[in-house]
TORPA-4810 file (N, C-alpha, C, O; in nm, 3 decimals):
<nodes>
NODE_1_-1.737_11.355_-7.383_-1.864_11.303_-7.341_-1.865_11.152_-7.352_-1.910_11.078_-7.264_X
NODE_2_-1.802_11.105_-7.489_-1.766_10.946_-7.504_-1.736_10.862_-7.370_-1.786_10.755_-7.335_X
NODE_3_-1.643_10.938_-7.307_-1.506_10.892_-7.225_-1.622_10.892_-7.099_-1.642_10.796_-7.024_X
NODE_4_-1.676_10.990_-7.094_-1.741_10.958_-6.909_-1.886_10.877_-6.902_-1.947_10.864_-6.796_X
NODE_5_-1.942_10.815_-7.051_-2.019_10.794_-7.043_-1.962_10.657_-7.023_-2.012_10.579_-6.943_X
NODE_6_-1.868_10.631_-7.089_-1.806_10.466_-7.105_-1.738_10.421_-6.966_-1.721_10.304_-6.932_X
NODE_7_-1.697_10.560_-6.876_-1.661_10.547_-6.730_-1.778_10.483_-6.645_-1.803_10.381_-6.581_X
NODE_8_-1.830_10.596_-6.681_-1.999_10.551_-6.561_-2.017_10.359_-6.647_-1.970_10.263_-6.585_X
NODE_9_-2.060_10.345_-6.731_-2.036_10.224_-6.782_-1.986_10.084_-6.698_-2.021_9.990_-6.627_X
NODE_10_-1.901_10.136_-6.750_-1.741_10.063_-6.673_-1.768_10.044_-6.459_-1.746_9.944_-6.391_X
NODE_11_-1.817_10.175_-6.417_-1.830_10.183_-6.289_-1.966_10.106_-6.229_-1.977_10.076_-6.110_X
NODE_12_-2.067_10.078_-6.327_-2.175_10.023_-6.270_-2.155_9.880_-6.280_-2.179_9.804_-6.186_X
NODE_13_-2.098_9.831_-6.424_-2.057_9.696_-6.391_-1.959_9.666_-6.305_-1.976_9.565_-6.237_X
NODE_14_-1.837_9.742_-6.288_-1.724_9.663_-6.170_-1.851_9.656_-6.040_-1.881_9.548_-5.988_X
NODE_15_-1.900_9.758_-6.010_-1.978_9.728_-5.887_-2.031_9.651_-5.893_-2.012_9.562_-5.810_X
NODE_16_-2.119_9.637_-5.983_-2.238_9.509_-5.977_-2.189_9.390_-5.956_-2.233_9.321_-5.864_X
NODE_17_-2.075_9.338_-6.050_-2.013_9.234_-6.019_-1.962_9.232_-5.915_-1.949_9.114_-5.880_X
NODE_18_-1.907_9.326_-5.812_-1.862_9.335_-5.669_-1.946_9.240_-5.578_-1.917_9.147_-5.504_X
NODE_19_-2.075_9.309_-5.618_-2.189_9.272_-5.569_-2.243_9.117_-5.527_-2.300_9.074_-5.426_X
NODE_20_-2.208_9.066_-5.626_-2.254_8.918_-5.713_-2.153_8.850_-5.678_-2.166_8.728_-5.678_X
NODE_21_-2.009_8.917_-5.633_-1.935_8.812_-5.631_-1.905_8.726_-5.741_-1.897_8.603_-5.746_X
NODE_22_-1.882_8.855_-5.870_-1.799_8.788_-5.957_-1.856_8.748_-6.066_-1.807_8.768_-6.178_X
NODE_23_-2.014_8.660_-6.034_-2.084_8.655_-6.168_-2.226_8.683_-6.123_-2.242_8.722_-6.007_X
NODE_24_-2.348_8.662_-6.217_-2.457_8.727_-6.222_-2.498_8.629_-6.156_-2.450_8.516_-6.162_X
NODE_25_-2.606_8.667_-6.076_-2.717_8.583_-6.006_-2.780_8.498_-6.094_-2.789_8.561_-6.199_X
NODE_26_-2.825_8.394_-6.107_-2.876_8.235_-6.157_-2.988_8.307_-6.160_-3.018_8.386_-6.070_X
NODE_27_-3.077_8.280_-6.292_-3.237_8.316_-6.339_-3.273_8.237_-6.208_-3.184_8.194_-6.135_X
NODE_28_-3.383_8.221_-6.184_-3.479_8.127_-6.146_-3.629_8.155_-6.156_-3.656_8.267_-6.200_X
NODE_29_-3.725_8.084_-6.127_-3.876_8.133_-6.165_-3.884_8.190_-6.043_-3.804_8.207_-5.951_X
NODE_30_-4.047_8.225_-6.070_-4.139_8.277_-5.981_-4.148_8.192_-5.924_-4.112_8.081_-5.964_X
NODE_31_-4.198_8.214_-5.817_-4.244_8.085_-5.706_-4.385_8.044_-5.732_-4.420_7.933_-5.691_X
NODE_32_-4.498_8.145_-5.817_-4.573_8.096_-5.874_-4.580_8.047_-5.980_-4.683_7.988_-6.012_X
NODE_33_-4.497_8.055_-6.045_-4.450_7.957_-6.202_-4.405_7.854_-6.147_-4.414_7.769_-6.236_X
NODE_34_-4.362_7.806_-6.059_-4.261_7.722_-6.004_-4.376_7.537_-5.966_-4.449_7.530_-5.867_X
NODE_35_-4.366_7.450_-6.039_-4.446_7.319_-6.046_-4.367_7.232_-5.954_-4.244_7.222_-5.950_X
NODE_36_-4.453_7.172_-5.881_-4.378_7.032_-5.796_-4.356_6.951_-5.856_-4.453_6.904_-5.915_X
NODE_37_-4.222_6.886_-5.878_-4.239_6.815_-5.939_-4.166_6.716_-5.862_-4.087_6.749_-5.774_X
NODE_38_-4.195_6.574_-5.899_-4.162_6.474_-5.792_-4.104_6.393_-5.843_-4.161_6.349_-5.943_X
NODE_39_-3.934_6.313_-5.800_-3.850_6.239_-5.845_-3.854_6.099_-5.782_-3.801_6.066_-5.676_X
NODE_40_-3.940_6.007_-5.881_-3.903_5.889_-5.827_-3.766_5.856_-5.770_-3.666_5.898_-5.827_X
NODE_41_-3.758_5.772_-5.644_-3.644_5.745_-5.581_-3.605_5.594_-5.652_-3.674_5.495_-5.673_X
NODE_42_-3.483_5.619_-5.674_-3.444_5.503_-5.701_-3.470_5.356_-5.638_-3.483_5.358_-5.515_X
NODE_43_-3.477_5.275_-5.677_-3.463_5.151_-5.584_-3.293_5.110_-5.584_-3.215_5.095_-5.678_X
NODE_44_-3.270_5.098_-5.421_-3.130_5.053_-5.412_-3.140_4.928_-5.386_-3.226_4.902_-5.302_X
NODE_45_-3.054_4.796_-5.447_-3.045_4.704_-5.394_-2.950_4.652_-5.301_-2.844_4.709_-5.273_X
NODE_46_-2.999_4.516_-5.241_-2.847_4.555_-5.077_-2.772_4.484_-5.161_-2.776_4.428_-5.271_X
NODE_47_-2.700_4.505_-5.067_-2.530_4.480_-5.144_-2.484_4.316_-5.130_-2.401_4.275_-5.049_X
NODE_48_-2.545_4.250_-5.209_-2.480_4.064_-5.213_-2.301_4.030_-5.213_-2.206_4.048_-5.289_X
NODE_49_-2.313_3.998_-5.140_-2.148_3.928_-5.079_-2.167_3.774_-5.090_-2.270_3.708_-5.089_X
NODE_50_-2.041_3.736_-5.099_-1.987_3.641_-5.040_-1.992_3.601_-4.925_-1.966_3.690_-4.844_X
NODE_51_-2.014_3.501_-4.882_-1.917_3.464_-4.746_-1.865_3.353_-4.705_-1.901_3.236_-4.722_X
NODE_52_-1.729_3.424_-4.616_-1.652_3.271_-4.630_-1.588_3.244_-4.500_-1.531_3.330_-4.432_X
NODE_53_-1.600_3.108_-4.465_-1.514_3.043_-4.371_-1.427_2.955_-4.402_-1.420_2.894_-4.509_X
NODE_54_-1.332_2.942_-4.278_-1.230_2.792_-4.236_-1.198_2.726_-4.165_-1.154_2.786_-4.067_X
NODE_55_-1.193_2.620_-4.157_-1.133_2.539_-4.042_-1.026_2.541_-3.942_-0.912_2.567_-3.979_X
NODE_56_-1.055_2.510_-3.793_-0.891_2.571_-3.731_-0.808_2.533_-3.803_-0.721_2.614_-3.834_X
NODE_57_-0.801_2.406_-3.857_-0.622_2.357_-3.905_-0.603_2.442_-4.040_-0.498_2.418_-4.100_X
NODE_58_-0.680_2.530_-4.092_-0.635_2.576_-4.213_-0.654_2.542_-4.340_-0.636_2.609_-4.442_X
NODE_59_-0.707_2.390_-4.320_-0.679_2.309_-4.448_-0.792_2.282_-4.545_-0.792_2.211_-4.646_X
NODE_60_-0.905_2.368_-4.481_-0.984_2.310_-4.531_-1.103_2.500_-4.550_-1.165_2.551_-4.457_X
NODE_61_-1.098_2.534_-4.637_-1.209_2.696_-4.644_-1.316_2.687_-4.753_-1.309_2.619_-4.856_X
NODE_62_-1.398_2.751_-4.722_-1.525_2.783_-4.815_-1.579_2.903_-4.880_-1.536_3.007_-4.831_X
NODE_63_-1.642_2.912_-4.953_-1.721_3.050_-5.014_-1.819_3.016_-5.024_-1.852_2.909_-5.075_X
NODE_64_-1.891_3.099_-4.979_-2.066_3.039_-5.012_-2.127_3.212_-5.104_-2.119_3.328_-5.064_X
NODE_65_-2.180_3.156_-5.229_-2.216_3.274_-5.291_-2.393_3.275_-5.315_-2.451_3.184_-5.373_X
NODE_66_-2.459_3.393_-5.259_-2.644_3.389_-5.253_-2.679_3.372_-5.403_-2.602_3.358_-5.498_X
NODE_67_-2.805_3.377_-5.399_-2.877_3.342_-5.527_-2.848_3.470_-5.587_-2.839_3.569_-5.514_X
NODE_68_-2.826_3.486_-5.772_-2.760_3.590_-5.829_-2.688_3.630_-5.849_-2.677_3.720_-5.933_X
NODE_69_-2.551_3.558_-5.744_-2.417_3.578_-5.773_-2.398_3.719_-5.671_-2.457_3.770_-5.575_X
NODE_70_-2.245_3.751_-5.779_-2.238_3.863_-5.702_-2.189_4.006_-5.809_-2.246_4.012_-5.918_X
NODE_71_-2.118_4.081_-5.785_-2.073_4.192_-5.915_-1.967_4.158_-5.958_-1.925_4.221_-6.055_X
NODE_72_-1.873_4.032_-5.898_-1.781_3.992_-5.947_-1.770_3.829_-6.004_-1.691_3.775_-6.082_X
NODE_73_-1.903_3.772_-5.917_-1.898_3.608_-5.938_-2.017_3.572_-5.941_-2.085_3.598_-5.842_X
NODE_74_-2.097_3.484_-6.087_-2.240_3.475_-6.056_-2.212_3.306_-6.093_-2.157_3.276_-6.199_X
NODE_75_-2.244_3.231_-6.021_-2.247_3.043_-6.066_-2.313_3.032_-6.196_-2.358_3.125_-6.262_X
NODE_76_-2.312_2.911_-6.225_-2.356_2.839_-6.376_-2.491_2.855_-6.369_-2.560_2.928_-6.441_X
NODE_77_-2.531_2.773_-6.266_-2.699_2.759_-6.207_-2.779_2.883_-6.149_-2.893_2.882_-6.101_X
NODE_78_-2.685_2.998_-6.165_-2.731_3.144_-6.120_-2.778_3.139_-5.969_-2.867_3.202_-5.911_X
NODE_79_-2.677_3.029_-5.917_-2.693_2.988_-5.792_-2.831_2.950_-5.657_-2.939_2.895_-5.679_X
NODE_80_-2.783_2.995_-5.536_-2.689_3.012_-5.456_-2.626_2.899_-5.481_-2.696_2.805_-5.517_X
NODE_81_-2.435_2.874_-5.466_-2.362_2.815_-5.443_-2.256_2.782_-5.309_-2.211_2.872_-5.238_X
NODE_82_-2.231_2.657_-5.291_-2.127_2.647_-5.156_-1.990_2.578_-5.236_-1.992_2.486_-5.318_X
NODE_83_-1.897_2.635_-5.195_-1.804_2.544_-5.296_-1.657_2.532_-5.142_-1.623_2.630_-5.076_X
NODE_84_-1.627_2.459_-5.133_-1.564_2.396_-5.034_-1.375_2.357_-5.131_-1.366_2.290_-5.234_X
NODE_85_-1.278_2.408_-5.072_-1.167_2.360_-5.108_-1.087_2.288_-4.988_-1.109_2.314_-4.870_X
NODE_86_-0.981_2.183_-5.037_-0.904_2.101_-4.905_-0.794_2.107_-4.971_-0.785_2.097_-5.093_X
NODE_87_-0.702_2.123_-4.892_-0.527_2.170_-4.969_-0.478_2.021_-4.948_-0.439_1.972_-5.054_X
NODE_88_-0.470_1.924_-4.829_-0.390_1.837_-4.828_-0.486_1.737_-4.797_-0.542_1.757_-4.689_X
NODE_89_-0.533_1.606_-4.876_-0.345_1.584_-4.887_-0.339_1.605_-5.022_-0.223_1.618_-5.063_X
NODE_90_-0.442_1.614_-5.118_-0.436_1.676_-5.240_-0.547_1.782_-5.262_-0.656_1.770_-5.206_X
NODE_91_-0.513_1.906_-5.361_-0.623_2.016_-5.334_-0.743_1.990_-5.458_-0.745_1.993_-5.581_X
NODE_92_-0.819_1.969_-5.368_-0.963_1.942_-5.440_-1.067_2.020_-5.375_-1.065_2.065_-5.261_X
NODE_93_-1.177_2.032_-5.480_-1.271_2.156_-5.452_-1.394_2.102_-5.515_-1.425_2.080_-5.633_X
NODE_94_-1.479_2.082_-5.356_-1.650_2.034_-5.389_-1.701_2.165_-5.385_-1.656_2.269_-5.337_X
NODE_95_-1.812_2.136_-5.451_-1.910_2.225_-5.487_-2.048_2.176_-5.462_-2.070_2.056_-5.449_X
NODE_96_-2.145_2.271_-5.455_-2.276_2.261_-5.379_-2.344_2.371_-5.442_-2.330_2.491_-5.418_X
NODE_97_-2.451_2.293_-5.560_-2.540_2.451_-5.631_-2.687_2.436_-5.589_-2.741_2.368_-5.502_X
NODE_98_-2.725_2.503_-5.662_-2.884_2.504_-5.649_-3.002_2.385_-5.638_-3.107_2.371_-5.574_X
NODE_99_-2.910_2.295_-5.757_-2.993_2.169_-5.797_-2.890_2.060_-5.806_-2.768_2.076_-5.797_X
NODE_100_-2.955_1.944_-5.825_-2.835_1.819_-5.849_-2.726_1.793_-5.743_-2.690_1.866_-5.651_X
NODE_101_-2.680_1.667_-5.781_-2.558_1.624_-5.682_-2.447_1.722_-5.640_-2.409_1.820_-5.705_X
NODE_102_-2.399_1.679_-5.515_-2.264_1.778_-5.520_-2.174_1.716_-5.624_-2.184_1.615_-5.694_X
NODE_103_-2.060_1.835_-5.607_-1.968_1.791_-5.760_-1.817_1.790_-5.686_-1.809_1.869_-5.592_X
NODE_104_-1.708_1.718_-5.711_-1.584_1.738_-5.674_-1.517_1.692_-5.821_-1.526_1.598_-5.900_X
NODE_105_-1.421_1.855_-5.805_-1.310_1.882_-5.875_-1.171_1.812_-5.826_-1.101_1.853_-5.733_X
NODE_106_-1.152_1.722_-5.891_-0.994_1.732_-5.867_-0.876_1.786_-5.924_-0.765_1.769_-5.875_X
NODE_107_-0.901_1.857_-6.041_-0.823_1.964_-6.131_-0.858_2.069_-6.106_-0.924_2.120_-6.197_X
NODE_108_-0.838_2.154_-5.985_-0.867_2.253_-5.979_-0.790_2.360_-6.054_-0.682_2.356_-5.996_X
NODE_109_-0.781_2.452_-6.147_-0.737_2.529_-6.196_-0.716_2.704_-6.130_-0.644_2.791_-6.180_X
NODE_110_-0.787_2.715_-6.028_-0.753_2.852_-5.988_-0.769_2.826_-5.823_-0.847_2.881_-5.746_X
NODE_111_-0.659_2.714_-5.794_-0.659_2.712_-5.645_-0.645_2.830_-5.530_-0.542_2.896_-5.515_X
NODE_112_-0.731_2.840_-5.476_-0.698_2.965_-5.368_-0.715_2.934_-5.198_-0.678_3.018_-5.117_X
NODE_113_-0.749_2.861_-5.173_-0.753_2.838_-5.029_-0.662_2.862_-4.934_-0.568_2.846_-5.011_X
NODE_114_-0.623_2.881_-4.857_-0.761_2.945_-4.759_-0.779_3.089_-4.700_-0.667_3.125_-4.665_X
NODE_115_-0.848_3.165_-4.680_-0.849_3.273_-4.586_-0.844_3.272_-4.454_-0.893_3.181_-4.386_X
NODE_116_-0.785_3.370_-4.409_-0.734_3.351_-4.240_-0.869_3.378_-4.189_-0.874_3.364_-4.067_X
NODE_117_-0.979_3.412_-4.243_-1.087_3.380_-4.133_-1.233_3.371_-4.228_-1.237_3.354_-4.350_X
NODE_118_-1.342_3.384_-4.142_-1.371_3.369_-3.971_-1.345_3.240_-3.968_-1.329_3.169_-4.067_X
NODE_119_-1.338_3.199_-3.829_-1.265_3.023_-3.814_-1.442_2.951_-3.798_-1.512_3.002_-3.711_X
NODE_120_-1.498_2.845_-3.876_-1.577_2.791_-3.804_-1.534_2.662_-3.713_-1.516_2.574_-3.797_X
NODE_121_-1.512_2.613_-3.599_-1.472_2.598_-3.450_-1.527_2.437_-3.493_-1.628_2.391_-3.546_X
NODE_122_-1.419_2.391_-3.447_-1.513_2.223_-3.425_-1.603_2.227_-3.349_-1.608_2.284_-3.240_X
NODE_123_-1.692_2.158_-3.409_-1.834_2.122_-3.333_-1.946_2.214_-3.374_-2.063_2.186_-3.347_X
NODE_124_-1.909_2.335_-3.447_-2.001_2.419_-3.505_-2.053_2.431_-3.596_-1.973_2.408_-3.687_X
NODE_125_-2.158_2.457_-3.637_-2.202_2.470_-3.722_-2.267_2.547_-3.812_-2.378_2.583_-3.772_X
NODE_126_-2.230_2.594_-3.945_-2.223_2.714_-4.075_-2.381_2.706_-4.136_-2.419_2.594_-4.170_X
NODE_127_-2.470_2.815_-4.151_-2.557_2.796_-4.265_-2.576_2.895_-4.351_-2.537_3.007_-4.317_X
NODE_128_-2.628_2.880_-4.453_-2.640_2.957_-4.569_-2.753_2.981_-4.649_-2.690_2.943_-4.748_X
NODE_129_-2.854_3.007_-4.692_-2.913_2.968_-4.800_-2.975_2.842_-4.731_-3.018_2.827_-4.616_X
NODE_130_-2.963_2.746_-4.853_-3.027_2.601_-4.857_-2.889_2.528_-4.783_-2.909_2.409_-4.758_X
NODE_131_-2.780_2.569_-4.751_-2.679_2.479_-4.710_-2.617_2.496_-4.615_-2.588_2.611_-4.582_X
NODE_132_-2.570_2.369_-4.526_-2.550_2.372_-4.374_-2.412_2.295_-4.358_-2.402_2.203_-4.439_X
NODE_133_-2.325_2.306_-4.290_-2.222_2.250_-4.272_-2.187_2.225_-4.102_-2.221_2.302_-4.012_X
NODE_134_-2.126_2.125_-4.086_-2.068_2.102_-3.977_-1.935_2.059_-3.984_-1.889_1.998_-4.081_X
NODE_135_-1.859_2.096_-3.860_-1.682_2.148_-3.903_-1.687_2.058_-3.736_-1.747_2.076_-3.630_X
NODE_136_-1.549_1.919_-3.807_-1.532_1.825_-3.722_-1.443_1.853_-3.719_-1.401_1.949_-3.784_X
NODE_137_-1.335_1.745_-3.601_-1.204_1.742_-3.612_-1.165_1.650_-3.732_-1.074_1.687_-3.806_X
NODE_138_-1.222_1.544_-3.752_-1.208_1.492_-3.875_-1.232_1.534_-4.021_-1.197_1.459_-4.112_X
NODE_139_-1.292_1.651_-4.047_-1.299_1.696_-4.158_-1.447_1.786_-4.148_-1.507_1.814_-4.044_X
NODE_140_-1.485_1.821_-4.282_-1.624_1.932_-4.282_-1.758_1.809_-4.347_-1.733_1.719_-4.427_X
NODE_141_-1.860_1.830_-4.302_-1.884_1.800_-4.412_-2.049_1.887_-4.402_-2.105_1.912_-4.295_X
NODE_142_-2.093_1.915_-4.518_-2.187_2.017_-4.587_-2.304_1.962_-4.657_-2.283_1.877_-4.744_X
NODE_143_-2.431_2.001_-4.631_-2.507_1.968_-4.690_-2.658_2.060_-4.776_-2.712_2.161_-4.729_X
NODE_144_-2.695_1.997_-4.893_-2.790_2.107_-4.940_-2.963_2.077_-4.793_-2.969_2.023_-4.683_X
NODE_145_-3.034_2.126_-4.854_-3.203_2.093_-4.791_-3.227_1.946_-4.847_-3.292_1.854_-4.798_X
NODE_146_-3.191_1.949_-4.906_-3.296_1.820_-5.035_-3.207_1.713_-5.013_-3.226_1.597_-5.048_X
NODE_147_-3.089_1.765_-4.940_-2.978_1.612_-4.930_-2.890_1.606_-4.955_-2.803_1.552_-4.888_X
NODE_148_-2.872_1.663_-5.068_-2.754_1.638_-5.143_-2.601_1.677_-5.059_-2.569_1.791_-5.025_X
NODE_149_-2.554_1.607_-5.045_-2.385_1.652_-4.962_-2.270_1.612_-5.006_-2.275_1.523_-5.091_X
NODE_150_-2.193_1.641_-4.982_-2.032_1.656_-4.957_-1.977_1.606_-4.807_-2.051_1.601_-4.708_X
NODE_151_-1.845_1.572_-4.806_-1.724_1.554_-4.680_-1.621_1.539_-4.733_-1.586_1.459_-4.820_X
NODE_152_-1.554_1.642_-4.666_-1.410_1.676_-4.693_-1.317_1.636_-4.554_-1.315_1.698_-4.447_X
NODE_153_-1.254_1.530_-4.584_-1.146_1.565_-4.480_-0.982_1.438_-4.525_-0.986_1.349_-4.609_X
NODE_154_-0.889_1.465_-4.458_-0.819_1.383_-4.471_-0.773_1.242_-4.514_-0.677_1.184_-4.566_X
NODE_155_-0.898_1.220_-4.460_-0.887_1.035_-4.483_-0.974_0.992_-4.611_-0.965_0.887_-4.674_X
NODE_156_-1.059_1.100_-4.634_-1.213_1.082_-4.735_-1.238_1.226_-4.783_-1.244_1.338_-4.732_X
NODE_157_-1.250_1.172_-4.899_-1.347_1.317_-4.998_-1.462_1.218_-5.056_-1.433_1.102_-5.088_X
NODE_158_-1.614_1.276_-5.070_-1.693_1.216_-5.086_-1.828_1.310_-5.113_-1.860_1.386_-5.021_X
NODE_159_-1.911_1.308_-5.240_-1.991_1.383_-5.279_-2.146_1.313_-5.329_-2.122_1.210_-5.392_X
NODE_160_-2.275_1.337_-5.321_-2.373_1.205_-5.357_-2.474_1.393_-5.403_-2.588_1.392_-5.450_X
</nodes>
């Protein structure tokens, strides 16, 4: 009597689990127990970049970083920043922040210039933020709203 009771047993669970596909169906409520409940949506913020140009001859590229930085680079002045590098005839790197004069480095310590693009075109002209540049054949030169500028080129480096 043991043996067929522990069969039948045995036979209602293999089925059931047949059934189920293996495991038991997930509790869930009543649909009248069941409360709305409502998930604030996150706020996403957009995604702050960089951006950067160069000059046809190569010699001369920029990064311009928005106000806040970025997830990898935030300025001193918590920006926005323009920072301008020139490889020849020696590599020096102006800079352009939020407030105050532009600044030129001539020890640059983590030289990287230049990226193969986008080209800004002689005669054209870059803006950003508070800062605007125009890309000569003679060199770049960049400026904040309030004045403050930079020129980079061959013959002259020059920052006020």
């Amino acid at each position: 009597m043991k043996l067929s009771v522990v069969g039948v047993l045995v036979f209602l669970s293999l089925s059931t689990m047949a059934q189920a596909g293996g495991a038991p169906a997930p509790r869930m409520p009543s649909p009248d127990t069941q409360q709305s409940q409502s998930v604030p949506l996150a706020t996403v913020a957009p995604v702050v970049e960089q951006e950067e140009f160069v000059m046809p001859s190569g010699n001369i590229g920029c990064i311009y970083t928005p106000a806040g930085g970025t997830a990898t680079y935030q300025p001193d002045d918590g920006g926005p920043e323009l920072a301008c590098d020139i490889i020849a005839p020696r590599y020096v790197r102006a800079t352009l922040g939020r407030a105050g004069a532009a600044t030129i480095n001539r020890e640059v310590g983590d030289p990287s210039c230049c990226s193969a693009g986008p080209v800004l075109e002689y005669g054209a002209t870059w803006s950003g933020g508070p800062f605007s540049c125009i890309s000569e054949r003679t060199g770049l030169s960049c400026r904040r709203e309030d004045g403050h500028a930079f020129v980079l080129s061959r013959a002259s480096i020059s920052a006020n």
